[in-house]
C-alpha positions in Angstrom: 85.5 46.9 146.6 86.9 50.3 146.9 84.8 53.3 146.5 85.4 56.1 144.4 86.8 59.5 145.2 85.6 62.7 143.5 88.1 64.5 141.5 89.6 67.6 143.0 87.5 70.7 141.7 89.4 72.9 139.8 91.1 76.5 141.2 89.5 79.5 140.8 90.5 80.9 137.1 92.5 77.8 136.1 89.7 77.2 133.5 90.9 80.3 131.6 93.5 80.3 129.0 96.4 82.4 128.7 97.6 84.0 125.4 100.3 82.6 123.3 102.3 84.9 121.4 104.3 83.7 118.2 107.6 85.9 117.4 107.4 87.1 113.9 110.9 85.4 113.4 109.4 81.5 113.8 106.8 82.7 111.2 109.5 83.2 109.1 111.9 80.3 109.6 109.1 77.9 109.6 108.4 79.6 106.4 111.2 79.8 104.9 112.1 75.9 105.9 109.3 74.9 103.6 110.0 76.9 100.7 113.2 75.4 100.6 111.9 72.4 100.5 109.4 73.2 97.5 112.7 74.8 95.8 115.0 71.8 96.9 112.5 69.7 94.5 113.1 71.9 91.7 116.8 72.7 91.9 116.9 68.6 91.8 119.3 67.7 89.3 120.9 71.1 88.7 124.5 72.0 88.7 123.6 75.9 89.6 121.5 76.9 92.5 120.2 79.8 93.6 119.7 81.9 96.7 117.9 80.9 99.6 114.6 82.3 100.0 113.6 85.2 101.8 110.7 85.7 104.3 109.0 88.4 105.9 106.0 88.0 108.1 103.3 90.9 108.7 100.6 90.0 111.3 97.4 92.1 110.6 95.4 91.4 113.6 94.8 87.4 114.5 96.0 86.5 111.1 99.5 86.0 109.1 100.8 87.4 105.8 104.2 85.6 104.5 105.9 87.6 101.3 108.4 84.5 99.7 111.2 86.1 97.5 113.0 83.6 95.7 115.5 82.7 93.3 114.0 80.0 90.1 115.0 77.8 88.1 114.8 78.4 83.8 113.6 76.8 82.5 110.9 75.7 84.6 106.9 76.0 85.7 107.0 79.2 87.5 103.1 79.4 88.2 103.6 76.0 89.5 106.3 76.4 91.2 104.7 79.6 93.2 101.6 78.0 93.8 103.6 75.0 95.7 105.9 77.4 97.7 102.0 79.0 98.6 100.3 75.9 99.9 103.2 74.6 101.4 104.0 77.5 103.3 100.5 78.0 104.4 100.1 74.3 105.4 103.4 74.4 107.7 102.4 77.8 109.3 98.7 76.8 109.9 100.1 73.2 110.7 102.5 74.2 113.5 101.3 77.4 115.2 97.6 77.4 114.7 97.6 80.8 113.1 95.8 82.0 110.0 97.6 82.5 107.0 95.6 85.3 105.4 98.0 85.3 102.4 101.3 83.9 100.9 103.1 85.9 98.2 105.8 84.8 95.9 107.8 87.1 94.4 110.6 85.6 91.7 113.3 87.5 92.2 115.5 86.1 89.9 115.8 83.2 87.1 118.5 81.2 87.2 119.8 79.5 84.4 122.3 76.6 84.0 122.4 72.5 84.8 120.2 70.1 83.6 118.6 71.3 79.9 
């Protein structure tokens, strides 16, 4: 039988971690990517869209804020609607960078009629 080595003891300061540092621009795009998605769901069907969203990110010490403007469809569930752009948004942030989402705002910057009603 063999007998068993020891594992190497770490280096000096190895055991510390560095800092990681998230561009306020991938807050954003990963933002932005899922309200599309939320909006995708509720331009379904719909012979006129409207804009993409847009994002901007403020970062208020170890935490995240994400303001969502976006275009809506009318008629349609706009509470609903801006409460699924906030938890998905949140989710995917929190999900993929670890970070705090302090707060999600939705503003409806415009209603856009047309298509399916």
């Amino acid at each position: 039988m063999g007998t068993s080595v020891p594992a190497p003891a770490p280096a000096p300061g190895t055991a510390r971690r560095g800092r990681l540092r998230v561009a306020d621009r991938v807050y954003a795009r990963i933002a932005g990517k899922a309200a599309r998605e939320v909006l995708a769901e509720a331009w379904a069907g719909r012979s006129v869209r409207g804009a993409p969203p847009r994002v901007t990110v403020a970062r208020p010490g170890s935490t995240v804020t994400v303001r969502v403007a976006v275009d809506a469809p009318f008629p349609a569930d706009l509470a609903g609607l801006a409460r699924a752009v906030r938890e998905r948004v949140a989710t995917r942030v929190v999900g993929l960078t670890g970070t705090r989402v302090s707060e999600v705002v939705v503003e409806v910057e415009k209603l856009v009629a047309g298509g399916a009603w």
